[in-house]
C-alpha positions as CSV (number, residue, x, y, z in Angstrom):
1,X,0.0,0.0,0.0
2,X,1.3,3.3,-1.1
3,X,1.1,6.5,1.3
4,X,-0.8,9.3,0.0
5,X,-0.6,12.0,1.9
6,X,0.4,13.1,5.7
7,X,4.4,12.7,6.9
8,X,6.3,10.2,5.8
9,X,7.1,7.1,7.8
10,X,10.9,7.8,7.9
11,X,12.8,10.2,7.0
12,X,15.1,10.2,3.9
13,X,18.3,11.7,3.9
14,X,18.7,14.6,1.2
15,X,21.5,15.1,-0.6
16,X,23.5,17.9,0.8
17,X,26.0,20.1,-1.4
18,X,28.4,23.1,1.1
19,X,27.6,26.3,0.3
20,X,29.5,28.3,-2.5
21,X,29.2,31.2,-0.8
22,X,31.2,30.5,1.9
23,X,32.5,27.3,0.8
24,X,31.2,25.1,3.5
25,X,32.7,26.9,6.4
26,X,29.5,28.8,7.6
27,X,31.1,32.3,8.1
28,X,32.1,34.7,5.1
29,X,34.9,36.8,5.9
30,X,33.5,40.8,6.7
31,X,36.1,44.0,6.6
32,X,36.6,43.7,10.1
33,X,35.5,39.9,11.1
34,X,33.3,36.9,10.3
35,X,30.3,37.1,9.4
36,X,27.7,34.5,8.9
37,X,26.7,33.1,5.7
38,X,22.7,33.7,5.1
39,X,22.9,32.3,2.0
40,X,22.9,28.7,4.1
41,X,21.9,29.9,7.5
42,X,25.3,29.6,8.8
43,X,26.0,26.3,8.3
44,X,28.1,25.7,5.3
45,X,25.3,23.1,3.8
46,X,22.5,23.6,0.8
47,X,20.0,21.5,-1.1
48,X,22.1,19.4,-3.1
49,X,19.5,19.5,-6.1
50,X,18.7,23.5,-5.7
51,X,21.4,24.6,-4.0
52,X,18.7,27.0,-1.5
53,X,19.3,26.8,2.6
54,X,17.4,24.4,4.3
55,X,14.8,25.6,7.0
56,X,16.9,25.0,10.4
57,X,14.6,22.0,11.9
58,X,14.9,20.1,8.4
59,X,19.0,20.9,8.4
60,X,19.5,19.4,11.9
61,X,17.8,16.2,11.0
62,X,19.6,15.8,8.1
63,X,22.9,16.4,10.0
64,X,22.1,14.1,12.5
65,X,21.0,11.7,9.8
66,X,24.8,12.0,8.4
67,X,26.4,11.8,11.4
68,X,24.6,8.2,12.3
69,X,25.9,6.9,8.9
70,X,29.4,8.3,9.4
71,X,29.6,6.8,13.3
72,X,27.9,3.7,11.9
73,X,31.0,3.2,9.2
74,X,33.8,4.5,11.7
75,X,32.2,1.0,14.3
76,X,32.4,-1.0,10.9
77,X,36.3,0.2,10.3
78,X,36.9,-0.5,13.8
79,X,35.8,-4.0,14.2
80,X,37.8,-5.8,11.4
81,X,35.8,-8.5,9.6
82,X,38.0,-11.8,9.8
83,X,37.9,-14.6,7.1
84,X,39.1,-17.8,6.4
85,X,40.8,-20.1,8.6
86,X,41.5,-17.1,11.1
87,X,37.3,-16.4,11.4
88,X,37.1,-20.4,12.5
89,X,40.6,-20.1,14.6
90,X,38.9,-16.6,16.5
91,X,35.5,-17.8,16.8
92,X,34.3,-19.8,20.3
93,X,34.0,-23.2,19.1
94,X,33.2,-24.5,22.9
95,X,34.9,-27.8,22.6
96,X,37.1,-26.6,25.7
97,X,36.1,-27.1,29.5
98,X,33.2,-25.6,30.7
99,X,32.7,-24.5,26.6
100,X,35.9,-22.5,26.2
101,X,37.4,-22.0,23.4
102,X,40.2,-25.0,22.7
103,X,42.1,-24.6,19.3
104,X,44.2,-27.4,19.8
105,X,47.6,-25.8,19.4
């Protein structure tokens, strides 16, 4: 069954572009200091597809959507995947007392 109208179930992640106004760094340099970029309300995303500022609820979700993904790969990169003989040497094969590992060395 298709939704037709009301909120979405999830929500997506948009793609996300940086600013070329201040080229993703959320402040534009003024003659006396920083100022912040309105063109991306300051901070130094846009729209991918129109390049306009997102509203500030809709940009913190998205953040927040990014920032899952990019902790969920940094877990994945930290936890190496073995394979091969090493996976069945590494894994608990409970053959040992009390169902300890034994890998008859």
């Amino acid at each position: 069954m298709i939704k037709s109208h009301g909120p979405a179930f999830r929500k997506q992640a948009m793609e996300l572009a940086q600013c070329p106004a201040c080229r993703g760094k959320a402040v534009i340099k003024g003659v006396f200091h920083d100022l912040a970029c309105v063109q991306c309300n300051a901070s130094g995303w846009v729209a991918g597809a129109t390049g306009e500022a997102l509203p500030v609820d809709e940009l913190v979700t998205q953040l927040s959507l990014r920032l899952q993904a990019a902790q969920r790969q940094i877990n994945e990169l930290k936890e190496p995947r073995v394979s091969g003989p090493e996976a069945i040497y590494q894994d608990n094969n409970r053959r040992g007392a009390g169902g300890s590992n034994r890998t008859l060395d």
